[in-house]
C-alpha positions in Angstrom: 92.3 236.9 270.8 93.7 237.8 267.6 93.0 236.0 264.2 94.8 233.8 262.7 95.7 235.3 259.4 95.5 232.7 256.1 97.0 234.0 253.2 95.8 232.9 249.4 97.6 234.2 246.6 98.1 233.6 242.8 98.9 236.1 240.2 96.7 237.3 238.3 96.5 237.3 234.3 95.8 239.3 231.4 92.7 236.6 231.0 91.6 235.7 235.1 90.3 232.6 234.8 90.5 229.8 237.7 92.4 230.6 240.4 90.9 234.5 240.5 87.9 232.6 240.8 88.9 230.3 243.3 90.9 233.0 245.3 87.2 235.2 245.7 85.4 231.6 247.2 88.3 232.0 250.1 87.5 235.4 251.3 83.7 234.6 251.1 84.8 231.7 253.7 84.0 232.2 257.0 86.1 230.5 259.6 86.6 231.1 263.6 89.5 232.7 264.6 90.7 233.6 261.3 90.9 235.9 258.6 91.5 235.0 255.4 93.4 237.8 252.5 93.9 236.9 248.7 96.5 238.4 247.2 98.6 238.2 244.1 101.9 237.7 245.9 102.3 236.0 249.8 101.5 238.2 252.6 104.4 238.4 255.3 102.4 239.2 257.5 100.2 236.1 257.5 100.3 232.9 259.5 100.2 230.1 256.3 100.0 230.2 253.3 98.3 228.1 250.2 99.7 228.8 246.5 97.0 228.1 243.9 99.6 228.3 241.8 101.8 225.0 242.1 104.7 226.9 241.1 104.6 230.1 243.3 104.7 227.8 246.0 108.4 228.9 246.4 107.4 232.6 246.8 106.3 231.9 250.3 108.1 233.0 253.4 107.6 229.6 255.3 107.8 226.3 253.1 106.5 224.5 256.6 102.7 226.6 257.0 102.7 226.5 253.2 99.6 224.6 251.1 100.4 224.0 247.3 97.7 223.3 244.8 98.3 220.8 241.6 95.6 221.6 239.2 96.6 219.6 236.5 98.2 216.1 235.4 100.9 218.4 233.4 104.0 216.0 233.4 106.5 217.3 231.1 110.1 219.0 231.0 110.9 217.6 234.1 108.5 220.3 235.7 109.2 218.2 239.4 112.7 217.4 239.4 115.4 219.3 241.0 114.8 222.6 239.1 112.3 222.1 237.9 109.5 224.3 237.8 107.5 222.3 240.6 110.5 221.0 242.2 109.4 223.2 245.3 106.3 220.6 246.1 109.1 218.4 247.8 109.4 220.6 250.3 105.8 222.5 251.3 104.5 221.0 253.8 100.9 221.0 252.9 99.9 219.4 249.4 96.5 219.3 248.0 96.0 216.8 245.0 92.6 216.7 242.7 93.6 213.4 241.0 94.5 210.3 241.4 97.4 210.0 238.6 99.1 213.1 240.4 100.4 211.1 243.1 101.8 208.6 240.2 103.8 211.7 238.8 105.1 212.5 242.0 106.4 209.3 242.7 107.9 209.4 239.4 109.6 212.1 239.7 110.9 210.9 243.3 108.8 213.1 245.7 106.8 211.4 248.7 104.0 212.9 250.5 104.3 210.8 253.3 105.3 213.1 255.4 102.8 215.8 254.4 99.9 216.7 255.7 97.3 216.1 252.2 93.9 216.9 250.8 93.3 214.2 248.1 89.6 215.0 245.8 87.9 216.6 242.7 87.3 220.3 243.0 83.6 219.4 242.4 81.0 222.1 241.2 78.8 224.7 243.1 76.3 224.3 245.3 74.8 226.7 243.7 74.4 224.1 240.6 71.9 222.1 240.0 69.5 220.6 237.5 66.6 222.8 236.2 62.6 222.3 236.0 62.7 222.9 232.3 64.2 220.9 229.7 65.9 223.3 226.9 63.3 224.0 224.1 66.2 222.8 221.5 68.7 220.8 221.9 71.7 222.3 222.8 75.5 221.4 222.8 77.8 223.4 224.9 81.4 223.9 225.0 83.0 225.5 228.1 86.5 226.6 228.8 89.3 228.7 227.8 90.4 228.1 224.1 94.4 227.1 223.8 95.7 223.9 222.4 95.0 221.4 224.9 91.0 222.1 225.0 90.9 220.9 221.2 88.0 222.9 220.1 88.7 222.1 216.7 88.0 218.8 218.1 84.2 219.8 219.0 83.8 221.8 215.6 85.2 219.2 213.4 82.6 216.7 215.2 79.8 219.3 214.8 80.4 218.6 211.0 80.2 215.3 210.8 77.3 214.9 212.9 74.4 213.5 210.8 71.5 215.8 212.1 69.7 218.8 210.4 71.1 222.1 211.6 67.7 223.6 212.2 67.5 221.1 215.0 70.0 222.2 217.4 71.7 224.8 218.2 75.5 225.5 219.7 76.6 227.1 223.1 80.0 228.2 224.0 81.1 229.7 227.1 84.5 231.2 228.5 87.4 232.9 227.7 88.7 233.6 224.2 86.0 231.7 222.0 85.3 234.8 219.6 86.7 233.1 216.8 85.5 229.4 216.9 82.0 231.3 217.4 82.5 233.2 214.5 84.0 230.3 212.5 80.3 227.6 213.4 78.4 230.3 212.3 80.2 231.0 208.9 79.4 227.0 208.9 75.7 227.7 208.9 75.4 226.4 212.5 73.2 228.5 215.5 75.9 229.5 217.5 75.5 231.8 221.1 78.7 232.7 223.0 79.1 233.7 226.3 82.2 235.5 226.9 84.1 235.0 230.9 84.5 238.5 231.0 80.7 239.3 230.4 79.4 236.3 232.4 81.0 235.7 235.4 80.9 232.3 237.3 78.1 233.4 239.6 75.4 233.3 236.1 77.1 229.7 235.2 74.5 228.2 237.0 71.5 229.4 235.2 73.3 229.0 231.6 73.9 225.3 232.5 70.5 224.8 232.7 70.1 225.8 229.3 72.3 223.5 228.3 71.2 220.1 226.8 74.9 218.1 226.9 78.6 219.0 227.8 81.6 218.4 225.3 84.6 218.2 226.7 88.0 217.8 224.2 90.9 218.3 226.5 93.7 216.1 227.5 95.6 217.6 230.7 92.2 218.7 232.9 92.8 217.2 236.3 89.0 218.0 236.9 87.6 219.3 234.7 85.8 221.4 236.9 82.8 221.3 233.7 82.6 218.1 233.9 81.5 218.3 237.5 79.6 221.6 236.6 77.6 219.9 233.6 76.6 216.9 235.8 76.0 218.5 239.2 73.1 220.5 236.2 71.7 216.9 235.6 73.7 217.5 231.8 74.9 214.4 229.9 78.5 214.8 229.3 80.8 213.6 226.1 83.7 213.8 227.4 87.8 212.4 226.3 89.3 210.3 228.6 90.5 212.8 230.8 90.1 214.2 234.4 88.0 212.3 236.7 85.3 211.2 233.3 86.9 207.9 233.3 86.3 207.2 237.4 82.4 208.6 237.3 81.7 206.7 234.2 78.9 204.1 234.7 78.4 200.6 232.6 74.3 201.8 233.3 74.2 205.5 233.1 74.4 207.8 229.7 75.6 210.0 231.9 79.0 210.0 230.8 80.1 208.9 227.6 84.1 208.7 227.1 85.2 209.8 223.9 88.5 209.3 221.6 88.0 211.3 218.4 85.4 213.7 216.6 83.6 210.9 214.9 82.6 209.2 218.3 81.6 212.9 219.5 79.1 212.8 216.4 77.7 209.1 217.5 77.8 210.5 221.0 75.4 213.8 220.0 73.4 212.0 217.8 72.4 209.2 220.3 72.1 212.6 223.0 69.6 214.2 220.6 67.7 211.2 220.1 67.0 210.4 223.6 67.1 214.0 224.9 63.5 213.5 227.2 65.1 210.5 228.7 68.0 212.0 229.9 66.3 215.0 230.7 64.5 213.2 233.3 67.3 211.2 234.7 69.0 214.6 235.4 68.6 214.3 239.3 69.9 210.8 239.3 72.9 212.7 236.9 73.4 215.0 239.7 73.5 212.3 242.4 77.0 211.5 240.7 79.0 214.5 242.1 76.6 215.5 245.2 79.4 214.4 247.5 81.8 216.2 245.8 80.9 220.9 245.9 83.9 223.4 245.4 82.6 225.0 248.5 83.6 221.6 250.2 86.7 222.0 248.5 87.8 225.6 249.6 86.6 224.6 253.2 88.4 221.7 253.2 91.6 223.5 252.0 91.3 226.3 254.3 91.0 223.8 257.2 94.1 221.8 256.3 96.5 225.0 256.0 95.3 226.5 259.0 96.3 222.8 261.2 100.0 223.8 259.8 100.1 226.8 262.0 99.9 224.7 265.4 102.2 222.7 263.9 105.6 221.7 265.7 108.2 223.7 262.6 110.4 220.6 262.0 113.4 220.9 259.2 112.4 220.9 255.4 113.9 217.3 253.2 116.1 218.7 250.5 
């Protein structure tokens, strides 16, 4: 019997990030009866479809075996309104949702899902994360991500400054995509600064550098995930983190594993306390990684793969304008 043929597809950018990431965890899947192809643009030939991409949703040839992918809690511009740049979610029929507040923007923005077939979780880490047997000789902050305006690194630098510990006792890690210059910036600052550029480090060393991580930063404000937040804890890392993504729903009145943040003087307070209780935490790190264990990004891309491929048995029915 032939194979099914499941199609993933996003373009690709100048600076890869996610979704090329995401897009090579699909072909490692292995499913029964079907083959799975990522490609930059939707394969005709294919049986369904899923657009990493919530916008290139509209490229594909059959809006009823099509998956879209909301990344994000972007809500601006009328992005979801009729012409909007996501105005085609309304009518794929497959939806997959990492957050909560997404299905409050939707309903804002007059689009029901109740009559789509939907995958509602966190993205979660990699298995292959997990907390180490050594706790980091210094103390060690890390940053991770892509630097653009909403990640507010200046945020993490401009806390760095105020924070009320000898430099000689720390020292700063910052890993992704386009940190050159904030590296370059904490070290004319006099601080111990490594970086670990995307393109050098691939996602499949991320495990091993997380566990030279002491504590996770995270200054962003649209993050649906953030898929560090998940990565940092699944590691048995202590995160500071704004009130963004999923921080605010894994927070714990009992835990320091998560400690929500609202400006760079509370990221100072937030290190400081880190630093000063550094063995403790270290040794709380499985009970840290306890908090996401339900929740892997291999789950995630088995999960999706599963729900896209139910819309090719499908009865087609017609598409709500």
């Amino acid at each position: 019997m032939k194979n099914s043929i499941l199609n993933v597809y996003a373009k690709s950018s100048a600076s890869p990030w996610l979704f090329d990431d995401l897009k090579a965890h699909f072909e490692k899947l292995n499913l029964v009866g079907v083959h799975i192809t990522a490609t930059e643009s939707p394969d005709v030939n294919a049986n369904v479809w899923i657009a990493m991409r919530t916008s290139e949703a509209s490229l594909s040839p059959d809006l009823e075996r099509t998956v879209a992918c909301i990344h994000d809690l972007y809500h601006h511009d009328g992005m979801y309104d009729p012409g909007g740049d996501r105005a085609i979610v309304k009518k794929v029929k497959g939806l997959v949702l990492s957050h909560p507040y997404q299905r409050d923007i939707l309903s804002r923005s007059g689009i029901s899902i109740s009559n789509k077939e939907c995958l509602e979780r966190p993205l979660g880490a990699l298995s292959a994360f997990s907390p180490g047997d050594e706790m980091p000789k210094k103390f060690t902050i890390a940053w991770v991500g892509k630097n653009y305006w909403r990640k507010r690194i200046d945020w993490f630098i401009e806390a760095l400054e105020g924070l009320e510990l000898a430099k000689d006792q720390f020292q700063i890690m910052l890993l992704g995509m386009d940190v050159e210059a904030p590296a370059q910036q904490l070290r004319s600052l006099g601080f111990d600064c490594v970086y670990y550029s995307k393109s050098e480090y691939p996602i499949e060393t991320y495990p091993d550098l997380y566990r030279k991580m002491s504590c996770l930063v995270i200054t962003g404000i649209t993050e649906a995930g953030p898929l560090t937040l998940f990565e940092s804890l699944a590691s048995g890392n202590p995160v500071i983190a704004t009130k963004v993504g999923w921080a605010p729903f894994l927070e714990t009145e009992d835990d320091d594993a998560i400690t929500l943040v609202d400006n760079p003087k509370e990221i100072s307070k937030a290190l400081l306390y880190l630093y000063q209780n550094q063995e403790v935490l270290f040794r709380k790190r499985h009970s840290t990684n306890n908090l996401v264990s339900n929740w892997t990004l291999d789950g995630w891309v088995e999960q999706v793969a599963l729900l896209a491929t139910s819309l090719i048995t499908k009865e087609k029915t017609t598409t709500l304008e």
